[in-house]
C-alpha positions as CSV (number, residue, x, y, z in Angstrom):
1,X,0.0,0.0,0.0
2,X,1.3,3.2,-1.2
3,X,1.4,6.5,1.5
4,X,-0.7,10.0,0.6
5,X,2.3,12.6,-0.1
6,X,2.0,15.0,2.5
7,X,2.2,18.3,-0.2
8,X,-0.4,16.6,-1.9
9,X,-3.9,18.1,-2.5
10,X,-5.5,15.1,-0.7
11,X,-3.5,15.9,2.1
12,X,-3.7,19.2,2.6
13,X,-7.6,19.2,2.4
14,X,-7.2,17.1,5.6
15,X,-5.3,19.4,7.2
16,X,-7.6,22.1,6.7
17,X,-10.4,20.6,7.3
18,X,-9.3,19.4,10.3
19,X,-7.8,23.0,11.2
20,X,-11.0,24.6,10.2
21,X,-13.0,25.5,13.5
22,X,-15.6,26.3,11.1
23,X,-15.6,22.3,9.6
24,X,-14.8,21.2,13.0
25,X,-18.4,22.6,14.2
26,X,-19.8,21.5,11.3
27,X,-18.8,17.8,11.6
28,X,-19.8,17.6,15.2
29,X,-23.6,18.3,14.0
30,X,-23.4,16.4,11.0
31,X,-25.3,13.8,10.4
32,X,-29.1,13.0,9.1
33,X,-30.7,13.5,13.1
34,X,-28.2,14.9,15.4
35,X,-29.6,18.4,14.7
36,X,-33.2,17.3,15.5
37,X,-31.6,15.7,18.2
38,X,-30.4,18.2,19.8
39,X,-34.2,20.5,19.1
40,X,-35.8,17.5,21.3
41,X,-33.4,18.0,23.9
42,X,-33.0,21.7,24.3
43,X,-36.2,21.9,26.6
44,X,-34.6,19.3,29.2
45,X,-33.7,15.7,29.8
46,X,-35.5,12.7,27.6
47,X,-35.8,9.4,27.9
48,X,-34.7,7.1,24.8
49,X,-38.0,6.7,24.1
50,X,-39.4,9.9,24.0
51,X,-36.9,10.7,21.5
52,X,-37.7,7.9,19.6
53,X,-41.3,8.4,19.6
54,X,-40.8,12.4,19.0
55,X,-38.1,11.7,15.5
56,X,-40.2,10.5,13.1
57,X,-39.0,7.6,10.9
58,X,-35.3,7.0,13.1
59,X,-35.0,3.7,14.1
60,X,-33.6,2.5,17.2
61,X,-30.2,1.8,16.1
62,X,-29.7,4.9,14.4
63,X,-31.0,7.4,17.5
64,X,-28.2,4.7,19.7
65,X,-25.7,5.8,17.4
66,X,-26.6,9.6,16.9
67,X,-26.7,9.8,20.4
68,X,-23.4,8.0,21.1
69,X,-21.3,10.7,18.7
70,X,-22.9,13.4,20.4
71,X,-22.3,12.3,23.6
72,X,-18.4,11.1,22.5
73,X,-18.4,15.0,21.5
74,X,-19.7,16.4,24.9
75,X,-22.6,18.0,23.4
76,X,-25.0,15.3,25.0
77,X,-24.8,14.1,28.4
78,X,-26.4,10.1,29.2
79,X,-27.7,9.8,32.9
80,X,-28.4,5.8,33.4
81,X,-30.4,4.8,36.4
82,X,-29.4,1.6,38.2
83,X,-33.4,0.0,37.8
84,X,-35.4,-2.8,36.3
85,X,-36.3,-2.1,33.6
86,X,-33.1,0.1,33.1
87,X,-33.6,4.0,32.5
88,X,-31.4,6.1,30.5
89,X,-31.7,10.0,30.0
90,X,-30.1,12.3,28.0
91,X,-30.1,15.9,27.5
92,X,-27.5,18.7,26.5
93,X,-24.1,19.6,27.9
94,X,-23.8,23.4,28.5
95,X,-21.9,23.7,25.4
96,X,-24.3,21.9,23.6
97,X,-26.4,24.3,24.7
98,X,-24.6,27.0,22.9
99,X,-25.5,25.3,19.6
100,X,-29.6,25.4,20.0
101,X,-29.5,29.3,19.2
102,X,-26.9,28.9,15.8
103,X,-29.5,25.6,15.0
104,X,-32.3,28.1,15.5
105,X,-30.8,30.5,13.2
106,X,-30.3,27.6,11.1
107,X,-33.5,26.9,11.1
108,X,-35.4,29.7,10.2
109,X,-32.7,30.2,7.3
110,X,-33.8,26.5,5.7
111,X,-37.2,27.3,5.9
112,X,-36.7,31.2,4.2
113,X,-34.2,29.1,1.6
114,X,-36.5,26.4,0.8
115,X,-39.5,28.8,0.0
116,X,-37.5,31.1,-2.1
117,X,-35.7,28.2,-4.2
118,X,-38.9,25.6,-4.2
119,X,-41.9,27.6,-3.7
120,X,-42.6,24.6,-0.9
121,X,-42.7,24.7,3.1
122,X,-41.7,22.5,5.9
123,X,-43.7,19.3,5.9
124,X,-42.2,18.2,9.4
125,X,-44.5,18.4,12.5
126,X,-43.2,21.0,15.0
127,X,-45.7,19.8,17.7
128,X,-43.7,20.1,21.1
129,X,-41.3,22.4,19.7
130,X,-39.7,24.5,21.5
131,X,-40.1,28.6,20.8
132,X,-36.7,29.1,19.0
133,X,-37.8,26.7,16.4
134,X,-40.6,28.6,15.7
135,X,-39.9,30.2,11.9
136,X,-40.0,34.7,12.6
């Protein structure tokens, strides 16, 4: 197996992606749920099932390992109860936290992007949601 020259391109993409704090924060949220993730969580701590019964269409396996990268990035916190049945709960760090008003922001900015570019809106159910989610 031949080695990536470190002056080539491939390599020095890696580098600044990985240098990036900009691609840094982006690749801790990344990934298909971990934003609506982190919307279930912002009002307080959930049980597994809650989330999996408030994420349409994620299975089990998925929300497990969603959950496990955010918590392996300390923007999720897991709090397991020694009982039968076993409880887990999860909710945000404080600097996960700091990432509901940019997701917010976010938010707002899909929904304003969408419309202009497709003429659609939002099909997703924002029952439960909290206020910051709410489109100005």
């Amino acid at each position: 197996m031949t080695s990536i020259k470190e002056n080539s391109t491939n390599s020095l993409n890696r580098k600044l992606l990985t240098d990036c704090n900009l691609t840094y924060a982006v690749q801790l949220m990344g990934g298909r749920w971990k934003l609506l993730l982190l919307m279930r969580l912002e009002p307080g701590r959930q049980r597994f099932g809650e989330l999996k019964k408030n994420i349409p269409n994620i299975t089990e396996r998925m929300l497990t390992l969603q959950l496990r990268e955010l918590e392996a990035d300390g923007l999720v916190t897991r709090h397991v109860f020694a009982e039968v049945p076993p409880r887990v709960e999860y909710e945000l760090t404080p600097i996960g936290r700091e990432l509901v008003p940019i997701c917010g922001t976010l938010h707002a900015w899909g929904g304003r992007h969408r419309y202009q570019h497709t003429g659609t809106e939002s099909t997703f159910s924002h029952e439960n949601t909290p206020e910051i989610w709410s489109t100005p």
